[in-house]
N, C-alpha and C positions, 0 to 999 in steps of 0.2 A: 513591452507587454509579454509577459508570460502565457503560453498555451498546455496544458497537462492533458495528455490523451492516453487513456486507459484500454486494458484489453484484457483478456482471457478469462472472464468471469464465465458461470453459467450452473449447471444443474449436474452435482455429482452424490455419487453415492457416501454414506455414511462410511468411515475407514479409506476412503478416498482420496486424491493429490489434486491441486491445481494452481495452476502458476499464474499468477497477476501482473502485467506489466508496465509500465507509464512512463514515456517519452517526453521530456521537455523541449520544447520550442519554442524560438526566439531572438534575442541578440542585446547582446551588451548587456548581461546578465552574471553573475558568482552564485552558484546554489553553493549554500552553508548546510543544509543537510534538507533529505527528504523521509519521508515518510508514509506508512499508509494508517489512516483509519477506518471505522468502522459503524455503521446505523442498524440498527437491529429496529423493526414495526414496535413504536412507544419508547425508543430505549434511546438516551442522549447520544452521540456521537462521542467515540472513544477512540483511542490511541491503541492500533494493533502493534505494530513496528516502525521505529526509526531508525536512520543512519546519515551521520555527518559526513564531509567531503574529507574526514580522516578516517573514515572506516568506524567509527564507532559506534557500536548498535544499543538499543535499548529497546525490550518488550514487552507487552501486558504478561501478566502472570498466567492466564489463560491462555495464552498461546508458547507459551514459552517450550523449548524439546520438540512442536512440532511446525512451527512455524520460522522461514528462515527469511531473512531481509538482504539483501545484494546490489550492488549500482556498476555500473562503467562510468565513470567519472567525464569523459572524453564526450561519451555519447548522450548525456543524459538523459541517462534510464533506470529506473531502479524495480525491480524484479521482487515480488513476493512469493515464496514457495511454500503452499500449504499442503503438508501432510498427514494424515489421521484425522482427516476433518470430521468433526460432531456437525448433528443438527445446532446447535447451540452456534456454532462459527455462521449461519444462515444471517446475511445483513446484505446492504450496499457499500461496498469498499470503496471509498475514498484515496485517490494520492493526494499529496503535499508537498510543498515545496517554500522553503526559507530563504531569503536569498541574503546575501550579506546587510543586503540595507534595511533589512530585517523585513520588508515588503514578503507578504505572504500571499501562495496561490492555492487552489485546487480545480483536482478534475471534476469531470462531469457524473462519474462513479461509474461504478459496474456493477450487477448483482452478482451474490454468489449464493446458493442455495444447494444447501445436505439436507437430502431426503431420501426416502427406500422407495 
């Protein structure tokens, strides 16, 4: 059993930074990459940033230039850092987790909310 625990969400200003975090825990587990997404009030659940256990990233075009995705392999954790945040970034952030046996997890989310 995989655990995905989420942190640093919360209420920042428009033109603003904030950094997302998400811890795996468990055992006897391969993450093959993680990722985070995203829920906006009415709007399906989308894909912000990914990242495999070889470094390689992929990101919505909406966040692309200000959003940046990161892990420690060893420790797993994988780090989202958002900067220039819009009202429009305003959702519930989800992490994610793939694991080789292709068995998928998620967190419990965190909000994040751009407002003046």
């Amino acid at each position: 059993q995989v655990q995905l625990v989420e942190s640093g969400g919360g209420l920042v200003q428009p033109g603003g930074s904030l950094r997302l975090s998400c811890a795996a825990s468990g055992s006897g587990f391969t993450i093959a990459a993680m990722g985070w997404y995203r829920q906006a009030p009415g709007k399906q659940r989308e894909l912000v940033a990914r990242i495999t256990s070889g470094g390689s990233t992929n990101y919505a075009d909406s966040v692309k230039g200000r959003f940046s995705i990161s892990r420690e392999n060893v420790k797993k954790v994988v780090y989202l850092q958002m900067n220039s945040l819009k009202p429009e970034d305003t959702a519930v952030y989800y992490c994610h987790a793939l694991l080789l046996s292709l068995y998928d997890y998620w967190g419990q989310g965190t909000q994040v909310t751009v407002s003046s």
